[in-house]
C-alpha positions as CSV (number, residue, x, y, z in Angstrom):
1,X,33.2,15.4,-63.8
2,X,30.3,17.3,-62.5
3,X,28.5,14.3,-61.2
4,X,31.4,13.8,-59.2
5,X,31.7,17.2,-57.9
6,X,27.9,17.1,-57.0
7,X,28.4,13.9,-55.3
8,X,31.5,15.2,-53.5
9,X,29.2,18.1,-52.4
10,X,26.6,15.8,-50.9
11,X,28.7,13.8,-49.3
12,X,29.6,17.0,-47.6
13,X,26.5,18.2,-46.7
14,X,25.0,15.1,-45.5
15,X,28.4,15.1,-42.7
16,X,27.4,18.4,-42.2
17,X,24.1,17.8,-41.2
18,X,24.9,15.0,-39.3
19,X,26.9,16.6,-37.3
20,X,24.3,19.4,-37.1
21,X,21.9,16.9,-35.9
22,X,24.3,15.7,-33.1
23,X,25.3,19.0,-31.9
24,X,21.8,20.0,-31.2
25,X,21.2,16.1,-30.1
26,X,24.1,17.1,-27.4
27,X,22.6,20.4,-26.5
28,X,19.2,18.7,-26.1
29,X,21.0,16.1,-23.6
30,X,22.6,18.9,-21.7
31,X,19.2,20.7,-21.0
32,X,17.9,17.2,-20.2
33,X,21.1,16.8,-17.7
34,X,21.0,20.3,-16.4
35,X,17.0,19.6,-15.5
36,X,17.6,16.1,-13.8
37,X,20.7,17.7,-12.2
38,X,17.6,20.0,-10.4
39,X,15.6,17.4,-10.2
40,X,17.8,15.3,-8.0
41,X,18.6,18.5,-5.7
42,X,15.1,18.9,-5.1
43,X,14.1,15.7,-4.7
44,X,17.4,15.8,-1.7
45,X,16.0,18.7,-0.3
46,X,12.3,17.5,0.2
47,X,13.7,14.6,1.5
48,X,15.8,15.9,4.0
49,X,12.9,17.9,5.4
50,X,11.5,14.2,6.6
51,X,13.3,11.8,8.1
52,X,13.1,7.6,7.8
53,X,12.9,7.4,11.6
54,X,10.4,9.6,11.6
55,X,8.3,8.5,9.2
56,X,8.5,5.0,10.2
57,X,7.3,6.2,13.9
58,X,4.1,7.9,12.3
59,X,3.3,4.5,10.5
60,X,3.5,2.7,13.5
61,X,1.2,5.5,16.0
62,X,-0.8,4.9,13.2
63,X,-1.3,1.4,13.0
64,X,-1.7,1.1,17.1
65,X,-4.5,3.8,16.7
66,X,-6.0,1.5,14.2
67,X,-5.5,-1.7,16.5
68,X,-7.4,0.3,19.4
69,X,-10.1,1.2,17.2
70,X,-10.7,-2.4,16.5
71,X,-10.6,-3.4,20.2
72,X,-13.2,-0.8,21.3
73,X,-15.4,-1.5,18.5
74,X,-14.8,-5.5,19.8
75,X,-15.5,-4.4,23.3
76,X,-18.4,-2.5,22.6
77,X,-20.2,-4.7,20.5
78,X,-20.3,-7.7,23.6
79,X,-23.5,-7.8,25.1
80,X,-24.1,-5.9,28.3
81,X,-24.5,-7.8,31.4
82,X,-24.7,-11.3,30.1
83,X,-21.2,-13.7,30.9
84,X,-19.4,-14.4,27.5
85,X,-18.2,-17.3,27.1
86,X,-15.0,-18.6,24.6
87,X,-16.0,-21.8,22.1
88,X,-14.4,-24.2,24.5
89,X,-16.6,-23.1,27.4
90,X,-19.4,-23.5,25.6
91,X,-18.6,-26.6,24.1
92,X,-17.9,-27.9,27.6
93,X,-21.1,-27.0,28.9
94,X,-23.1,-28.9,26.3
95,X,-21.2,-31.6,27.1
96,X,-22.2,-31.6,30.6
97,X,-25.6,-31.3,29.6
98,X,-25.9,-33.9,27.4
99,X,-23.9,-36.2,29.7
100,X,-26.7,-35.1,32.7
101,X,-29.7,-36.1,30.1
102,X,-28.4,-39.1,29.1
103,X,-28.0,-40.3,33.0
104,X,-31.6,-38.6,33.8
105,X,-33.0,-40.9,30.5
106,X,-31.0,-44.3,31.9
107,X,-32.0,-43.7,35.6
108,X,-35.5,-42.8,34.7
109,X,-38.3,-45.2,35.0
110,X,-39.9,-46.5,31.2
111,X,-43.5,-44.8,30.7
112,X,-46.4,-47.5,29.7
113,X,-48.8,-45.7,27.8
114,X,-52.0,-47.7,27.4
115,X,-54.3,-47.7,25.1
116,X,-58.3,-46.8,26.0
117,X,-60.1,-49.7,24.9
118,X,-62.5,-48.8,21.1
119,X,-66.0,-49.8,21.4
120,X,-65.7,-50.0,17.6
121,X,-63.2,-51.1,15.3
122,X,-62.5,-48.7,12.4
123,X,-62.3,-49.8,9.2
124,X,-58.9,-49.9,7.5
125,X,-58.4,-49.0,4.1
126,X,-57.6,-51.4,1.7
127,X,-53.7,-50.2,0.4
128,X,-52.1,-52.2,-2.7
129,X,-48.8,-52.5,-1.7
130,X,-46.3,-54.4,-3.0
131,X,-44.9,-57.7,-1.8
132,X,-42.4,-57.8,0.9
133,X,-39.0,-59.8,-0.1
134,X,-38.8,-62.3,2.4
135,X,-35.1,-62.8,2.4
136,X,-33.5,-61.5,5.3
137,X,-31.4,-57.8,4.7
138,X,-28.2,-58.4,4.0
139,X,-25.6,-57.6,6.8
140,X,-23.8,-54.4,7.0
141,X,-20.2,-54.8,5.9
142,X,-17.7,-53.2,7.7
143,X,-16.9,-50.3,5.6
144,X,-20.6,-49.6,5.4
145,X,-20.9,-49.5,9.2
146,X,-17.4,-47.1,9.6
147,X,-18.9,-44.9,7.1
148,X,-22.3,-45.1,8.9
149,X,-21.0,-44.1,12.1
150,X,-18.7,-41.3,10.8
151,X,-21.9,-39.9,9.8
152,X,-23.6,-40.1,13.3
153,X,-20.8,-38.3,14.4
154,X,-20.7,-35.4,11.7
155,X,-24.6,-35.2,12.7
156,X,-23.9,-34.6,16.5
157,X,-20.9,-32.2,15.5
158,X,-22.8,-30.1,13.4
């Protein structure tokens, strides 16, 4: 009978101490309420002291100031007193120069050098090389020549 008695009593003290532990659980959450509750009024009143439009307004004054910086700092850094020119003026240029030496090399006349006559001939010097195939080189297929002249033109584009 006592067993049951003492089992009856810790049953009772265990719901007591549950509930214990959720009364002070609740008073815990109200503090925790009461201090978010402050929180959020705070929070309302700090942001009501600055407005979106506002803000948004700074940002962008800020950003042109930036932008202007950046221009002057361009501007500045150009050379003084020499023309500037974009890419495509420059490109266009060399392209008028190269056109002009190519007509000044066709319309020239070809220079003969000659050679001074040797009172005596040098010796050469004996060189063991090797025998030259005597087939003719084979001819350059057409892939071969496409990717041959792709390559002239990377060379002369830089």
């Amino acid at each position: 009978m006592f067993e049951k008695q003492i089992e009856q009593l810790e049953g009772k003290r265990m719901n007591i101490e549950t509930q214990i532990m959720a009364l002070e659980a609740q008073a815990a959450n109200k503090q925790i309420f009461n201090v978010m509750k402050q929180g959020k009024t705070a929070l309302k009143a700090s942001i009501g002291e600055n407005d979106v439009d506002e803000v948004a307004e700074v940002m962008d004054d800020i950003t042109e100031g930036i932008a202007q910086v950046d221009e002057i700092s361009a501007a500045m850094s150009q050379p003084i007193g020499s023309d500037i020119l974009d890419d495509d003026e420059l490109e266009a240029e060399l392209a008028a120069m190269d056109e002009e030496l190519m007509n000044e090399e066709l319309n020239s006349e070809p220079v003969i050098h000659r050679a001074t006559p040797v009172t005596q001939k040098p010796k050469e010097p004996v060189l063991d090389l090797p025998d030259v195939p005597v087939k003719p080189a084979a001819e350059e297929t057409q892939a071969e020549r496409e990717e041959r002249e792709l390559a002239e033109l990377q060379a002369l584009m830089g």
